[in-house]
Structure formats: C-alpha cells, structure tokens
N, C-alpha and C positions, 0 to 999 in steps of 0.2 A: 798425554792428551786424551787417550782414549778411559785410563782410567779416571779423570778428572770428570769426564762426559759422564761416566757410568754413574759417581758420585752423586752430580749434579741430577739425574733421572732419579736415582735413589730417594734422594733427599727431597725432590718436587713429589715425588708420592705416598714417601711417610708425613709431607707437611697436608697432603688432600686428602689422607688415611681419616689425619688426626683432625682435621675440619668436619671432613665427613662422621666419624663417632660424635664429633661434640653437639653437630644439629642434631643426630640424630636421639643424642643425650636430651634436647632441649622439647623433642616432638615425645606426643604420649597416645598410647596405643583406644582405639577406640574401636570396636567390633557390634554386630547386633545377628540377627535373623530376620528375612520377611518371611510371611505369612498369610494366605487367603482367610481374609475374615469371613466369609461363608464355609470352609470346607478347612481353615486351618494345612492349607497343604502349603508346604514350601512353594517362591517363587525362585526361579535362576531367572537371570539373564537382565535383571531389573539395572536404571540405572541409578545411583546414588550420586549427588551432587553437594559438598560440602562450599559455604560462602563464609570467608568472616572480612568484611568492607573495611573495616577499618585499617586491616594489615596486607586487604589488597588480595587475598589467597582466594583460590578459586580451584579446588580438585575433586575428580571426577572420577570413580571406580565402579566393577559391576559387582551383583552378589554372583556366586557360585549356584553350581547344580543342588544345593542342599539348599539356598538360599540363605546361606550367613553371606557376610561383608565382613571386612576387617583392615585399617589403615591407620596410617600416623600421621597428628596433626601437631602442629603449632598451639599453646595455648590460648584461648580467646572465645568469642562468643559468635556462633557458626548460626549458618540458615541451611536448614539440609533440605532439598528437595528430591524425592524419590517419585522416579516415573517407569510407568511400564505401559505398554502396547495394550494389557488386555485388563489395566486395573485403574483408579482414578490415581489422580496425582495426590501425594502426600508432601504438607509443609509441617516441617518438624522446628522448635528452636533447641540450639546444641551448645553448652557454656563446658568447655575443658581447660579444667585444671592440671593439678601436676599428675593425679592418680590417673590408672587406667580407668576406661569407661565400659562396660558392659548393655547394651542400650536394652538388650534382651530381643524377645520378640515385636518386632514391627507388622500392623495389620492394616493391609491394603485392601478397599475396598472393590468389588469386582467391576469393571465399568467397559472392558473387551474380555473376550472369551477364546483363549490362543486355542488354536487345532493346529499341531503341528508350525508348519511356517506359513497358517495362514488367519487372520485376525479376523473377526465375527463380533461385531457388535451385540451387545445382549444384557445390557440394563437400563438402554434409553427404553422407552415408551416408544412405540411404533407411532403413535399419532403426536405431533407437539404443535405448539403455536407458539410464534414470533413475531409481534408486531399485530402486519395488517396481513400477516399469511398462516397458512397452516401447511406442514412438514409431514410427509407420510415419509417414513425411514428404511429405505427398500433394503441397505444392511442388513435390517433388525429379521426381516423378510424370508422365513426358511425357502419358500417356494421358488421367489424371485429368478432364482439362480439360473432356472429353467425353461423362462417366460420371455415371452419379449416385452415390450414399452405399454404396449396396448393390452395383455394379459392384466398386467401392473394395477394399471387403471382402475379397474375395475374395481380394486380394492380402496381407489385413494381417496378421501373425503372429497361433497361436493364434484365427483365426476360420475357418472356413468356410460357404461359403454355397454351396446346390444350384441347380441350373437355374430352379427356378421364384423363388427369392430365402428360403428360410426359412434362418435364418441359427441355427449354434450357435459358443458360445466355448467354447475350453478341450477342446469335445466336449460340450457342455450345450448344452440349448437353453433355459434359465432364466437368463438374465442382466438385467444393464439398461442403457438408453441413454442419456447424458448432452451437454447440448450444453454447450460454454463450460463444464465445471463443473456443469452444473445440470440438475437435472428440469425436464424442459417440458411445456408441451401438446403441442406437435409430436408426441414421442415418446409419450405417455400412453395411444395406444388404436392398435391396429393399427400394428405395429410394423413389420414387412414391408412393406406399403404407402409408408408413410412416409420409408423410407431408400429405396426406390425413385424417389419423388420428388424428393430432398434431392439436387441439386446438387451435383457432386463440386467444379464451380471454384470457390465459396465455402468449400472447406474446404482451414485448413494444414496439419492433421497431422488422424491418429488414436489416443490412447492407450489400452493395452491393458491392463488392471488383471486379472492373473488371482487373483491373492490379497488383496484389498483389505483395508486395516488397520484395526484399530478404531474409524477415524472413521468409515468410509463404515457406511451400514444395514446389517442384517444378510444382504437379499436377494440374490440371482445365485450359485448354485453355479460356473456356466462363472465368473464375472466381470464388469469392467464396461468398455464401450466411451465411452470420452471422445473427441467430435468437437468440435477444437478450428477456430473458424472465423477466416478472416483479418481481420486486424485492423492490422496494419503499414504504417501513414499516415501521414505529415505533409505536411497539403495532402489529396488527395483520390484514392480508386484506386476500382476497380469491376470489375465483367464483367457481362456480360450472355451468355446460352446460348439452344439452341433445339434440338431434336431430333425427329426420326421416324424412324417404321420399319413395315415392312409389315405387322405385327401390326396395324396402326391407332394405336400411341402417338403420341401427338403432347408436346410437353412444351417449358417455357422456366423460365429463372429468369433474377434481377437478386441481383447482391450490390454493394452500394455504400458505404464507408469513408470519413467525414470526419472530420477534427480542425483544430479552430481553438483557438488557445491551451489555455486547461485542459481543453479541453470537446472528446471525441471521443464520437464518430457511427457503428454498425457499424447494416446492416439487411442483410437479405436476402429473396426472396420467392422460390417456387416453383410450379409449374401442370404436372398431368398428366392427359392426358383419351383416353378409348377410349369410341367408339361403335360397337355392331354388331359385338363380338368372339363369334365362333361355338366352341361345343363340346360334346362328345357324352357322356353320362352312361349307365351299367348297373350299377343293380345287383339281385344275383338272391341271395335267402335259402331256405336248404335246410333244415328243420326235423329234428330226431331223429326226434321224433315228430310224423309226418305226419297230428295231429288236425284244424288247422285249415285246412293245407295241406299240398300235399307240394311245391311251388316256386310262388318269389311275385316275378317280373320286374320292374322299373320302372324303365324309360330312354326316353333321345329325345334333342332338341335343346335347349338353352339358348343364348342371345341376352345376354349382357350390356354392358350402358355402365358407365365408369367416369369420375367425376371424382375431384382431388385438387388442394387448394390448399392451401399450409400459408407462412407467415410470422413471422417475428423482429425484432426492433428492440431495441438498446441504447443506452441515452447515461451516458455516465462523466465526471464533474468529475471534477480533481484540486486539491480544497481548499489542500492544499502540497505537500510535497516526500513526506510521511507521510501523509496523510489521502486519500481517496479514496471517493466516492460512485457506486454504479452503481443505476439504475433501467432496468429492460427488461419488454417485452411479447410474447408467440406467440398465433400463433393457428395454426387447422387447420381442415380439413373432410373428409370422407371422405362417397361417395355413391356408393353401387353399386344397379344395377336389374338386374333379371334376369327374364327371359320365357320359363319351361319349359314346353315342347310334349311329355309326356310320355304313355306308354303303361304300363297294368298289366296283365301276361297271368298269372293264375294258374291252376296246375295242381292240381289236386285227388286224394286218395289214390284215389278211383272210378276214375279215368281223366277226369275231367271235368273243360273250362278255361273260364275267364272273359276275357275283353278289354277292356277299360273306360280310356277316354281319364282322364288326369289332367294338371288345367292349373293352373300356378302362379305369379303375376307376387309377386316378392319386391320390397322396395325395402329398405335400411341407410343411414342418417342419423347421421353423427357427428361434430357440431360440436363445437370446444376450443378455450380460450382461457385466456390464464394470465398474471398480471405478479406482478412483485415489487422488490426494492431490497437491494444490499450496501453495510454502510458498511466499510471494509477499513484499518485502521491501522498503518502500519510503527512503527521506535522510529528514533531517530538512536543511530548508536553501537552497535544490535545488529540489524544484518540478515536473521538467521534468524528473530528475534523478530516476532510476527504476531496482531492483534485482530481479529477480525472477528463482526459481525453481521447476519444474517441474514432475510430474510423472503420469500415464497415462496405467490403462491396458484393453485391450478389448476382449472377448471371444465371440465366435458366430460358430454356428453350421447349416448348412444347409442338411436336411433331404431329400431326395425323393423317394417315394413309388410307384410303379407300377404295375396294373396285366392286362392283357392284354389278348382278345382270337380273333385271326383273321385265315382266311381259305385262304390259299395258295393251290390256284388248289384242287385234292381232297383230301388234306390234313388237318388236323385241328393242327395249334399251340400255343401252350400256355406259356406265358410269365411271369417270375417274374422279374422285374428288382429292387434291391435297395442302394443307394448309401448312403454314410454318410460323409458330409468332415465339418472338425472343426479345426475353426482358432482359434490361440491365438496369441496374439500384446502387445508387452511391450513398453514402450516411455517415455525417458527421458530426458529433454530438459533443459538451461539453457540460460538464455537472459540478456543483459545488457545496457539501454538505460541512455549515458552520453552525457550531453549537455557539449561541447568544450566551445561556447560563447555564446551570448544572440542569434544566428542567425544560430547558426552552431550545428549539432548533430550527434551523431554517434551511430548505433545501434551494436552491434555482440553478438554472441550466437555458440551454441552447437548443436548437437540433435542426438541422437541415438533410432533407431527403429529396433525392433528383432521380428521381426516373424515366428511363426512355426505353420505350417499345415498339416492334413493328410487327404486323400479319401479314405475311405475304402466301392470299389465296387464291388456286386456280381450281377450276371447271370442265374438264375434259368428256365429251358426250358423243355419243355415234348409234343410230336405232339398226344397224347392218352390222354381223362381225366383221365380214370382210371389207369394213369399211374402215380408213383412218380415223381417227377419233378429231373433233375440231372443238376449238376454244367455245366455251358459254362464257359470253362477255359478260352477261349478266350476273356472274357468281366469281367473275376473276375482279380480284384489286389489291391493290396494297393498301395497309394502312396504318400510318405513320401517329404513335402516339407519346406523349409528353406529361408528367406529373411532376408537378413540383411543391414537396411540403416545409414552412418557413414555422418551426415551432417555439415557444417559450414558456417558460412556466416558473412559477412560484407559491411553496410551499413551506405552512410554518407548523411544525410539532410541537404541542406542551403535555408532556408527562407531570402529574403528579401520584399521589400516594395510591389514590382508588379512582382516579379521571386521567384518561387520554385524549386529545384534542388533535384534530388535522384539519386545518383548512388550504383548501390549495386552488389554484387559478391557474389554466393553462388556455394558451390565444395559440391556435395553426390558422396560418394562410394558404391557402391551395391554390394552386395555378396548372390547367389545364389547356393543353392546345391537341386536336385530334385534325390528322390530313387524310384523305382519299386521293392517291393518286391519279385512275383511271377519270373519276368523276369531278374531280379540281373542287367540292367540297371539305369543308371544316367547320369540327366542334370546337369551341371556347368558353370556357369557364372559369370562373373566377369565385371566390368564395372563404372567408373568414369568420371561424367558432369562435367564441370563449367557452371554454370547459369544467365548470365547476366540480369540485370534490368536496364532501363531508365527510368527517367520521367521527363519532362521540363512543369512548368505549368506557365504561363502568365495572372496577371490581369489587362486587361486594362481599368476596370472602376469599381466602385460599386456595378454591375449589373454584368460582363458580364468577365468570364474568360476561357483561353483555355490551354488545356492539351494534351500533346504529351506523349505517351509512348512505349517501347519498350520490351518483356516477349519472351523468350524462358522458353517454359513449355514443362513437359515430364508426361509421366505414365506409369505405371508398371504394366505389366499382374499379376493378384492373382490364385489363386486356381481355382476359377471358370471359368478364360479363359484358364489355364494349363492342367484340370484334365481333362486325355483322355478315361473314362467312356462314350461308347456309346451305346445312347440314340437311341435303335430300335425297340421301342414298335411297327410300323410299319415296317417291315419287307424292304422298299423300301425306304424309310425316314432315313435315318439315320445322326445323328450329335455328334459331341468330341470335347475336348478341344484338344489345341498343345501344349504338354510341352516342345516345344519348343520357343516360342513367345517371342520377346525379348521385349526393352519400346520403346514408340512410340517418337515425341520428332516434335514439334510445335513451329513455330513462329511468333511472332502475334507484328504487328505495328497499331498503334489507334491513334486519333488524336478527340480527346473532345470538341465541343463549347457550354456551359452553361452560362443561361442567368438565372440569379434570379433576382427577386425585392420582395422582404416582402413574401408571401407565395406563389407567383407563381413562376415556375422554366421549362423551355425546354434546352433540350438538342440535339446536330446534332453530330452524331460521322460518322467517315469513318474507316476503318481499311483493313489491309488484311494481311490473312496467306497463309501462308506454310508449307507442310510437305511430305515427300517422304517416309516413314516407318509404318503410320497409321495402327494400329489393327483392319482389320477388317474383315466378315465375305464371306468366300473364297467357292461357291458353286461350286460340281464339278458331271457331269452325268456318269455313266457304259451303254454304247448303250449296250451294249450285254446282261447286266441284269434288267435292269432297276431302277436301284439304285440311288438315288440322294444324295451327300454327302456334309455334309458344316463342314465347321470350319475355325478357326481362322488363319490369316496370316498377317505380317509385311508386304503388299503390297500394301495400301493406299497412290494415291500419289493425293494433291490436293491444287491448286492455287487459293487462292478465294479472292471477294473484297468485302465491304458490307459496308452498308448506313443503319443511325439509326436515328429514330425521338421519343424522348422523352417528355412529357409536363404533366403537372401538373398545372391546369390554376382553380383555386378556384371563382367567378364570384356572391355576394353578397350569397344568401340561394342555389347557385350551385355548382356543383366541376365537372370539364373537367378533364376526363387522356384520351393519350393515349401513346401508347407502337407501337413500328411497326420498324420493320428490313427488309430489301431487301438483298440477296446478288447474286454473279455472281459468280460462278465458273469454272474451270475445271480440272474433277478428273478423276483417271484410277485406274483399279487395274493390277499391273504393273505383274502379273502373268497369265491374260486372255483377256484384253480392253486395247487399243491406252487411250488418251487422248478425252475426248465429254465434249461440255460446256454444263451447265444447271443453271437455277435461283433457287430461295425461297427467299419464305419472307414470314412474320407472322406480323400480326396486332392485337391488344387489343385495346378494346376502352371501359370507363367507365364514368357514367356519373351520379351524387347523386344529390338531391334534398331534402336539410334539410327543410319542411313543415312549422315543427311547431318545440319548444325545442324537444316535446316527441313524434315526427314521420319522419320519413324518408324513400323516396325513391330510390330506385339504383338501376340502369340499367348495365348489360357487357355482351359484345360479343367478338365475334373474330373470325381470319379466319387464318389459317397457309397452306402455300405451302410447304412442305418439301425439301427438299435438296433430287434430286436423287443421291442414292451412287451406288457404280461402283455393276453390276447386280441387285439391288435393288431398286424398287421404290415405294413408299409409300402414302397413299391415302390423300387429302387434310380432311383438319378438319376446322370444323367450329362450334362453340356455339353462343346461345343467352339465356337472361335469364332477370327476376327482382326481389327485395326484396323488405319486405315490414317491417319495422322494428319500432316497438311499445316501448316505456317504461312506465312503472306504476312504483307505489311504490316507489316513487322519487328517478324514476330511476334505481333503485337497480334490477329491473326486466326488462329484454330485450326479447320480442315477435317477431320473425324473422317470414316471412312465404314469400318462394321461390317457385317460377314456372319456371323452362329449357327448351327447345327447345323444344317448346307446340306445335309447327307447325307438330312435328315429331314424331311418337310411336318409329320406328326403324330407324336404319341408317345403310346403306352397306361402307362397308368399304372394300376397295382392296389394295391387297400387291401383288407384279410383282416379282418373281426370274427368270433372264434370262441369261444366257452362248447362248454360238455358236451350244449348240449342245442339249436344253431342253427348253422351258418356264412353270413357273410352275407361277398359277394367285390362290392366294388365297382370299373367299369371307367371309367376316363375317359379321354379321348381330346379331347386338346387339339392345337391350333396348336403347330409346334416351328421349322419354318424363320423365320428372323426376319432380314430387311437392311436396312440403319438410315444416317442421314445426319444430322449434330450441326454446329454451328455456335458459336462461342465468343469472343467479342471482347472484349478485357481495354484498359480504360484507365487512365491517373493513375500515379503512382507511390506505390512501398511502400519504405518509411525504416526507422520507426521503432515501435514499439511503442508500443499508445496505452496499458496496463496489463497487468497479470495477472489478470486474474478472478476469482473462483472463486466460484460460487455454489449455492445449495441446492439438495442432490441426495438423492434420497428413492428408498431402492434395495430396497424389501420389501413389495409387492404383485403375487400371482401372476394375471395376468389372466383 
C-alpha cells in the first residue's frame, strides 16, 4: 500500500514536471532596460504591466536595481504599460512571437523626482489652469515645506496677502475658504488665524476660483480659495513640521496618508502658540464740537497669548470601481488673552485735563467642530457623468470675557462684560453632472442650508470695589436666531475647438426669524435672488486664451454682524451688531488675458464692480456726551475698476512671480458721505533660486495701498523677507531658516475714523523684525490617488 502510494505521488509529479516544461516550452523570453530620458540613468523599482485581451493574460513584474526587466510570455499581441512614481506613464504595443525579444532600452520621461522614499513633483508647471480655475501646485513649491497656508498665499495667482496675514482675492476681501472641496470648521471663524496655522506640507495644490459657476453659493465677490490636501498613497506617506521664531511663535503639525485596499486614511493636525507678545496701542479723538471734550487719549501696553489648534480626519471606501463613500471630521480652537495697561488723559474746552488709569484683561474662546459624509457615483461607459450626495454639519461657538476698571471723573467703574453665541449649520446638497454630447454638458443640483443660532449676553456693573457687581438689564439678552437657505440651480457647458460657453441660473430662498428674549421682540425676513453666471472663454492659439465673465454674488450677515451685545468696556467706545442687516449683493464683470507656454504663465485681467447695499461699518459721534458709536449698515455704495498683472516666469535654477492689483474707485456711505474717488493696489513679488538639488534660495516682498472705505482709512503695508532651505537625509529632512523685515524692530501702523462731527486716529506699534527656524521631515511614499473628493461647500455668510 505504502509502496503503491509512493508510486502514485511519483507519477502525479513527473506528469506536472512534464506540463510544467511544456508551457514553459510554449512562453518566450522577453527582457528590456528602463532608462531616464533626461540623464539616461537607470530606473529600479518601475512597474511593468504586460495585457494581451484576447487570451485574457494580464502579468505584472518590477525592473531591478540596474533597471532591466526580464519575463516569459505566451505568444500574442500585448499592451505594456510602464509606470513609476517619479516618471510619466509609458504605453508601449508588444507583438511576441516564437523568438526571444530583446526590447533594449526603454526611456521614461521624468514627470516626479524620487529623493529617497519620498516623491517631489517636478515637471508640472507651478502655475496651470483648468476650466474656470487656476492651480498654484504647492508640491512643485521648494519653500512650501516650511510655510504655513497663509505664507503660501502669497505666492498664489489672484491672492494677496499683507504683512500682518489679512488676505484679499481677486482684490476683495470677501471671499471663502474651502478644504478638499468643503466647508469646514477649521475655516468657519477667524479666517486669518487659521491659514496661519494650516501647515503648508500638507497641502498639494491651491485652487483659485475667481468666477465661480452656478453651482457654488452665491457668496465671495474676490472668489473662492480651494486647498486641496495630499492624499497620493499606496502604502503610507506623512510629514511631520515644527517652527519658531523670535516673535515668540512656536508651532508643529502631523499630516499622515493611509490606504489599505478600498479603504483610505487622510488626517492631519496643527498647533500654534505665543505667550507674552508685547504691543503698544494710541488712540486720540478730536471732537467738532468741543462739548464734551476737546481731546480724549487712550493708550499703553498690551500683553497678549495666543493658542491655536485646529484638526481634519477623512476615511474613503471604495464600494467598486463607481461607487464611493467619504466620512470626515475638523475640529478647531482659537484662544487669545490680552492684558491692557492703559491710560486716559483728557483735555477739556476750559483748558482743564483729567488722567485716569484704565485696565482691561480681555479673554476670546472659539471652539468648532464639524463632520459629515459623501456618497460620489461614476457611470461605466460615461465618465464625465457624476451623482453625488451630500451632507455637511458644523458647530462653532464664540466666547468673550471681559473685566474692566476705568475712572469716570471721581468716580471708579467696574465692568464685567460676557457674551456667548453658538452656531449650528446643517447642509444637504445634491449634484448631477450629465454630458448631453461629446461637447455639450449640463450641471443641476439642490442645496438646503439650516441654521440655528443663539447670543447669550450679560452686563455685570458696580462703581465701588467692595461692592457686589449687579445685572445692567440694559446690555443683558438672549438672542435667539434662525437662517434658512432653500438653493437651486442650473448650469449648461459647451466646449468647442477655440470657444468655451457657461451659462448658468441659480434661485436661493432665505428665511430669516431673529428673537429677543428679555424684550419679546423679533426680526423677520424673507427674501429670494436669481443669480446669474456668464463666462465666454476664447483660445486663440496654444499659448494664449482669453476669458470674459459675468457673477452677481451676495452675502448674508451671521450672528456676529446681528448680535446687538454692546461692547463698552470703554465707557465712550462703544460698538453692536444690527439685527437688522439685511445681504449685501455685488456685481462683478472680468475680462482674463492668459498666456502659457510649458511652465511659464501671465495673466492681464480688467474688471469692475458694483454694489449700492454693502455691509459696512457705520461710525456715529454724541457731541453732548462724547460717545463714539459704530455698527453695522446696508449703506455701502461703490463703483470700482481694477487692473491685474499675474506671472509666473520659471528662468533655468530661477523662478519669477509676481501678483499685483490697481484699482480706482468711488464709494460713499449713502447715510453720512457724497460719493469721493480713491485708488489701491497691492503688489507681491517672489523670486527663488534653486542653488544646488539640496539648497534653495527665496526672496518675497510686497507693498499694499488699501482701498479707503467710506469714514475709514487704513495704513499702507509692506513686508520683505528671505529663506534659506536645506535638505539632508535624501531629502526626507527639510532645514528652513527665515529672516522678516530686518531693517525694522517695530512698525506704526495708523487707522483714521472720521464723520463730520469727530476724527478718531488710531496708533499701533507692534513687533516687525521677525527670525524663524522650521523643521520638516517627510516619510512613506506617494503613488497613487486614494480619490477625488469633493464635498460640501457653503460659500454665503458674511462674518
């Protein structure tokens, strides 16, 4: 038995010897080499993909460290496709017969740039345009690495941003901020802060939407800024960052990328903290009539800390090949204290002056947090074709703390002021992009947006210390608010050879109810746009195409321009929201001339708006008390023209940008000023110098004129700076080390408020030299795309 068995094994593997020889008799040996066609060096680790459809074969091998390949095929007529991380894809056709084949050298062209296990884009063009947008490619970016969001900026077509970080697009400072596709908490409150903190090495690109189409909200005259984050894994990639600088910033972030089968993993986190930053404040009001005073001083020092933490997290199944699931989270926190050691010297029409200490410890609390889920559906057989459904929640609370003790004549008063208001936003949206024909496409959708808010403000007052503090009924209320946006729209695309066409229509209904508790009043509004979009875009050559477009944009006062908590920790200062504020509503004509060739791009644009309703802030004086009072009004009217020079000019181991806006106006606030013309313009200019592979130079400055608004004028800004940016560890380690406006310790900066019947000149004097040292370490590798995104973005709330 035993021998019989032994036989039978025998015999079953000389008959799978002899099968095995005979395929192997049938397959014929095929080999090559890859090869970098700029530098001719061997590639390893490339993947080779052998197809022949007819017999159903489908094999897969890598080249070697010397970059040969070598395998055995089946005879037939093969599709090879060869890809690699840091080169373009090669499609080869492959016909084997009975003879061996010898393919020789194969030459890939360079399209990523490996450092070690870590991938560097490096033959896209830093500037691209796509559609109705334009792509600034922060990969492509040596400095990037070491920068936050708002460093970034600076560089990106159509943005600029001043020395302190307040950032306008287009030449607007109304736009909105999108991560991945989406509204988040991150971005949802204090916006500047924000992209200050955000990590420039977690982000791939930035895209630049200055005319955005019927699908997006109606909000952002400038446009809207999409920061798309990396996400190009298979396997696992990351960074980690760290920075300071003698201002006191200290800061780090973590971005980290996994995917394991259908299931990828994007997160990232950020941290930025200042304790003990010093700076000096004056400001001095000159009345017409010198009833209450004839000048009214108050300055000194403030002390501020700052924290900032803000976080992301996405996970994406891919159900098939068409189906697609996304669920993600943000959070944020924002937390500023401030300790002003303040002085009021007033001067009196007698000749007589008063001196009186006033002291004020501020504290801002504004915690956010937000999730949601995309389900995203392709079609087989039409790949423009696109379903997707949306949902979208965001929560965010803004804190503010006040104690206050200033001397009114010979009086002492003492101030508690605290407010608390907390939004919550639901968003559910649905989109349907169907191609009609090869040339023609039509987009429509849905959107519904529910928001609910409350202010809950109190007043705490006592002119004695040893006195309990008691309720000022007059500044305590709650107040209960309500928005709700009912949106639709429809949007048809016609591509041809050298014409692009967009016409699109979008209708919001808004529904508005606002409650006062204490007072048993309510606001009610009601109110429905139609939104038209144009865009005519012409290519008259390879190089060289031009773009017309047409945007009525609107925006919607929130809580924090409604909520009428006034803010009198100065006794003569006082400011509110109006809850009565209605949306403001903008229209903007552009006309684009863009010139590319290979990775250099300028842009010429003209434009001018309009708007007779603008929200803005409405200063008003008491001659008899001496009270100064601001808040909000629909009384912005302004006519403006403006001229834009764009470039992106790359010049062998150099790279030229710059960024630079002009514009001409004339605005009025239609409740206190005629009509007065004034200019602005802002310029950016940057300029790198790639040394060596593993050092790099970069230079940016800039200068901005502000736009005077109707009673307000604003101080001109200007930065200058260099970086000096090292890699070791092939690459995997990035050494940044920055020097700011070295010429400068401090910088005064003036703010003008002026009516017919006050001027009030504010002086600040802040910290301006700034030398800073970043750290940047990148691991894992970047392949493959774990999807396309795109999710809810809600672009029509004016904060």
């Amino acid at each position: 038995m035993k021998n019989g068995m032994q036989h039978k094994i025998g015999l079953l593997l000389a008959m799978c010897l002899a099968l095995f020889t005979i395929g192997n008799a049938q397959e014929v040996s095929v080999k090559g080499r890859l090869v970098d066609s700029a530098s001719t060096k061997q590639i390893a680790d490339a993947t080779i993909n052998f197809q022949e459809v007819e017999k159903k074969i489908s094999k897969t091998i890598l080249s070697d460290k010397s970059g040969a390949f070598q395998t055995n095929l089946v005879p037939g007529r093969y599709r090879v496709m060869i890809t690699h991380s840091s080169f373009r894809r090669r499609l080869m056709p492959l016909k084997v017969e009975a003879e061996p084949i010898d393919i020789g050298n194969v030459q890939l062209v360079p399209g990523m740039k490996m450092l070690g296990d870590v991938t560097v884009t490096a033959a896209r063009p830093m500037v691209e345009q796509q559609g109705d947008k334009l792509i600034y490619n922060v990969e492509d970016d040596p400095v990037a690495r070491s920068e936050s969001a708002s460093d970034i900026l600076r560089r990106t077509p159509y943005v600029n941003v001043d020395g302190d970080g307040a950032i306008q697009v287009n030449g607007q400072s109304n736009f909105r901020v999108l991560l991945d596709g989406r509204e988040t908490a991150l971005f949802s409150q204090n916006v500047k802060e924000a992209l200050k903190a955000f990590p420039g090495a977690t982000i791939a690109r930035i895209e630049i939407i200055t005319s955005p189409s019927a699908k997006y909200d109606a909000e952002g005259v400038g446009g809207i800024i999409n920061i798309i984050t990396k996400k190009k894994v298979a396997g696992y990639n990351g960074t980690i960052n760290s920075g300071i600088n003698s201002l006191g910033n200290t800061n780090a972030g973590l971005n980290i990328n996994l995917k394991v089968g259908k299931v990828g993993i994007s997160g990232t986190y950020s941290v930025m903290n200042n304790d003990g930053l010093r700076s000096r404040q004056m400001g001095i009001t000159t009345p017409v009539n010198p009833i209450a005073f004839a000048s009214r001083q108050v300055g000194g020092g403030r002390v501020t800390d700052l924290f900032f933490h803000q976080g992301n997290l996405e996970l994406s199944y891919d159900i098939d090949s068409t189906n697609t699931l996304v669920f993600y989270g943000n959070m944020g926190k924002h937390r500023n204290r401030a300790e002003n050691d303040y002085t009021i010297n007033t001067l009196f029409a007698n000749g007589n002056s008063d001196i009186s200490p006033y002291l004020l410890d501020t504290r801002f609390e504004m915690p956010t947090y937000g999730f949601g889920s995309d389900y995203i559906r392709k079609f087989k057989g039409k790949p423009q074709k696109e379903f997707n459904i949306r949902f979208n929640a965001l929560y965010n609370t803004n804190r503010s703390f006040s104690n206050s003790q200033q001397d009114i004549g010979p009086t002492d008063r003492f101030l508690l002021n605290n407010s608390e208001a907390f939004n919550s936003e639901y968003t559910v949206q649905a989109d349907l992009i169907e191609p009609i024909n090869k040339s023609t496409r039509l987009e429509t959708g849905v959107k519904t947006i529910l928001r609910k808010a409350y202010s809950d403000f109190e007043s705490l007052i006592k002119f004695n210390k040893a006195e309990p503090y008691r309720t000022n009924p007059a500044n305590t209320d709650r107040f209960g608010y309500d928005q709700n946006v009912y949106g639709g729209y429809v949007s048809v695309n016609k591509v041809t050879k050298v014409v692009t066409a967009r016409l699109g229509l979008r209708i919001e209904h808004t529904s508005v109810f606002g409650d006062f508790t204490s007072t048993s009043t309510t606001v009610r509004q009601e109110y429905t746009n139609l939104i038209p979009n144009v865009m005519l875009s012409r290519q008259f050559s390879k190089t060289m195409n031009s773009n017309f477009t047409y945007n009525m944009r609107l925006g919607r006062p929130f809580i924090q321009s409604l909520n009428p908590f006034v803010n009198n920790n100065d006794s003569l200062n006082i400011s509110f929201g109006n809850p009565n504020l209605g949306p403001q509503y903008v229209h903007s004509f552009a006309l684009q001339n863009r010139f590319f060739k290979g990775p250099k791009f300028i842009s010429i644009q003209t434009g001018f708006n309009f708007a007779n309703n603008l929200i803005i802030q409405n200063p008003t004086y008491d001659p008899s008390t001496g009270v100064t009072s601001v808040t909000g009004a629909n009384a912005g009217q302004i006519r403006e023209f403006s001229l834009g020079f764009v470039s992106n000019l790359p010049v062998g181991k150099w790279n030229f940008a710059v960024n630079a806006t002009g514009r001409l106006a004339r605005i009025r606030n239609s409740l206190q000023t005629s009509f007065f013309t004034t200019t602005a313009g802002n310029m950016n200019a940057n300029i790198t110098y790639k040394a060596s592979p593993v050092f790099t130079i970069a230079s940016n400055s800039g200068y901005g004129v502000p736009l005077r608004m109707p009673n307000s004028t604003f101080p001109d800004n200007y930065f200058y700076g260099f970086s000096f940016i090292y890699k070791v560890l092939k690459g995997k380690l990035t050494m940044t080390a920055n020097i700011n406006n070295f010429l400068e310790e401090e910088r005064k900066l003036f703010f003008v408020t002026e009516t017919a019947n006050f001027t009030t000149t504010n002086t600040n004097h802040i910290l301006f030299r700034n030398f800073g040292l970043a750290l940047n370490y990148s691991f894992g590798k970047l392949k493959e795309n774990v999807s396309k995104k795109k999710g809810v973005n809600n672009d029509d709330a004016v904060q």
